[in-house]
N, C-alpha and C positions, 0 to 999 in steps of 0.2 A: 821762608827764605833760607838759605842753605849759602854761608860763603867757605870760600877753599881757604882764604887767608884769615889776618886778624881782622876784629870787627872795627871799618873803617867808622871815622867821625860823619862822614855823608852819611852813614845811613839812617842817625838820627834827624838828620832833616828830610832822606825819603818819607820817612816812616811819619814825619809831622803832616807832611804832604796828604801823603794817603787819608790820615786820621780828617784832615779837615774835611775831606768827603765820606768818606765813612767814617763818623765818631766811635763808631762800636765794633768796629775789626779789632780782629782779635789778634797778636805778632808773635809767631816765634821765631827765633834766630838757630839755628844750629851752626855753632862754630868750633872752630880748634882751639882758638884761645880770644880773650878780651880784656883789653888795657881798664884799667880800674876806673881810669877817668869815662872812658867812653860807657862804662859797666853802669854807673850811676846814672848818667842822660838814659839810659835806655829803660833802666828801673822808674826813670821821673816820669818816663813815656807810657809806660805798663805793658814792657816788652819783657819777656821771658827768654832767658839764653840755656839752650840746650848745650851740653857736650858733644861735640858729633863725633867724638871716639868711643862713647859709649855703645854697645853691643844693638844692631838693628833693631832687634825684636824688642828690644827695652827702648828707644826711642820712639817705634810707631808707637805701642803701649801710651807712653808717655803723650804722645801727640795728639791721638784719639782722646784720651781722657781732657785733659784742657779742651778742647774745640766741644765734648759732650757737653761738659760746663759751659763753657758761652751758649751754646746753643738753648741750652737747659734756661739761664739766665733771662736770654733775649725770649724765648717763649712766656716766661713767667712773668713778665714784665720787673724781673729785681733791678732796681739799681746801685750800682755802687762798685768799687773795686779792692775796697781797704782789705787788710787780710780778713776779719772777721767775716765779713762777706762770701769771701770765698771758702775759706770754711764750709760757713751751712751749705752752701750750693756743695764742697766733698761730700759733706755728711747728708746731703738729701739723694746724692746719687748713689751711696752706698745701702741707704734705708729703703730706697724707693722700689727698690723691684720685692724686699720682704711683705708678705701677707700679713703684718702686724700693728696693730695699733702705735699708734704714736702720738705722744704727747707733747706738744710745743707750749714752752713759758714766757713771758715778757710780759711787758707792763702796753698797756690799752696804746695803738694808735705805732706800736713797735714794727708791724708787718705780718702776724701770722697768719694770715689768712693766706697772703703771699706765698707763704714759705710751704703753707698744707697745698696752695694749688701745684707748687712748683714738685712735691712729693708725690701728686698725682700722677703731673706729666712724668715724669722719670720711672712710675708704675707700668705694670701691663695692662692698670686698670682705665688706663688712659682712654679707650674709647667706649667707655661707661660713664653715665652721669658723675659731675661733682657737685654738690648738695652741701653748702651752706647756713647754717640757722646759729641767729644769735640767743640761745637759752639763757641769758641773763636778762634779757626785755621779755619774758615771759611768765605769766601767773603759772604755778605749779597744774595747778586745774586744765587748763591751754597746753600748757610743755608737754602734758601725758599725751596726748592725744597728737600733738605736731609729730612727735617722734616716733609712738609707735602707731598712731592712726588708730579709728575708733571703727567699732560695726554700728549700722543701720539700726538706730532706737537703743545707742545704747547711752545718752543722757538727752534730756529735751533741747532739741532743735537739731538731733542727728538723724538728718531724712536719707540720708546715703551712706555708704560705706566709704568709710577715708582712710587713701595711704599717708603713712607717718612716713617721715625723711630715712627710715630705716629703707622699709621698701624703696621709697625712689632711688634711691643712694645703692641699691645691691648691685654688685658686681662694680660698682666703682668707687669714691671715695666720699666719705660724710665728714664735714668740717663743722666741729660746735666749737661756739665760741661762747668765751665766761665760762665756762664749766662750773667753777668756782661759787660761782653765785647760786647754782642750785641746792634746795635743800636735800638736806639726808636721806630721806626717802627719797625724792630722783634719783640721786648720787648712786642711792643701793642699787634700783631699778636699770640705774644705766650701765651698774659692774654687772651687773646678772646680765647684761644684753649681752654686754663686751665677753663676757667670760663664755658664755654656750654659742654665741650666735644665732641666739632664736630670740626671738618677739612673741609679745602678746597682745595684739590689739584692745582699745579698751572696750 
């Protein structure tokens, strides 16, 4: 929405309008100037006012990036608006196109899982598998073999050759979760993966 003048008080109630049919549009305002009062209804709204005398090429910039975030958001299924929110969705669109491991912390039930898929889509690895496994519900015995997959006879009852979530996972993104909860030997085995990018089936 683009206005020539100041930003009238009707616009907060277009703008409520709108929202009741679409809850998840996304508003930005480009205006010349805006009354303090009206500045807060449209903050309560989770409207963003741009300067429109600020230089073109810095406004599209600025425009495209918010709508990559919602867009980003509304794929990922995040919810939420508060600033910390939007944060991680900066911080995953700045990380996501890097070829690097990333480490996500919080506490059990916080959303990381969320937040690694939402890293995916914002990847190029995006039309690659994403491969999820929770290594904290896993006997170390079990782990070795989920991850990097075993060969044909190599403990009893392995009648076939099996991929580990490593393989499944290549070329697009592996999400482990607990890390934490594997022992030291994993731990090593999985910096030795992370650090060459090679595997050793067991």
């Amino acid at each position: 929405v683009v206005l020539e003048r100041e930003v009238e008080p009707q616009c907060s109630r277009l703008v409520q309008r709108l929202r009741r049919h679409a809850p998840g549009l996304e508003v930005l305002l480009l205006a010349a100037s805006v009354a303090d009062a009206v500045r807060a209804d449209l903050a309560a709204l989770r409207i963003e006012v741009l300067d429109r005398s600020a230089p073109a090429a810095d406004l599209h910039g600025e425009i495209r990036r918010r709508f990559r975030r919602a867009s980003l958001q509304a794929r990922a299924g995040i919810v939420g608006h508060s600033r910390p929110i939007l944060e991680i969705l900066e911080t995953v669109l700045q990380i996501g196109p890097a070829d690097i491991p990333v480490l996500l912390t919080g506490p059990s039930g916080a959303g990381k899982e969320l937040v690694a898929r939402a890293v995916y889509l914002a990847s190029p690895r995006a039309a690659r598998p994403f491969v999820a496994l929770n290594v904290g519900a896993l006997a170390e015995s079990v782990l070795e073999s989920e991850l990097f997959g075993h060969e044909k006879g190599a403990f009893t009852g392995a009648v076939a050759r099996k991929e580990g979530v490593f393989e499944r996972a290549d070329g697009g993104t592996l999400f482990l979760d607990e890390v934490g909860e594997m022992t030291s030997h994993m731990q090593v085995r999985l910096l030795r993966a992370l650090d060459s990018g090679e595997i050793t089936p067991v």
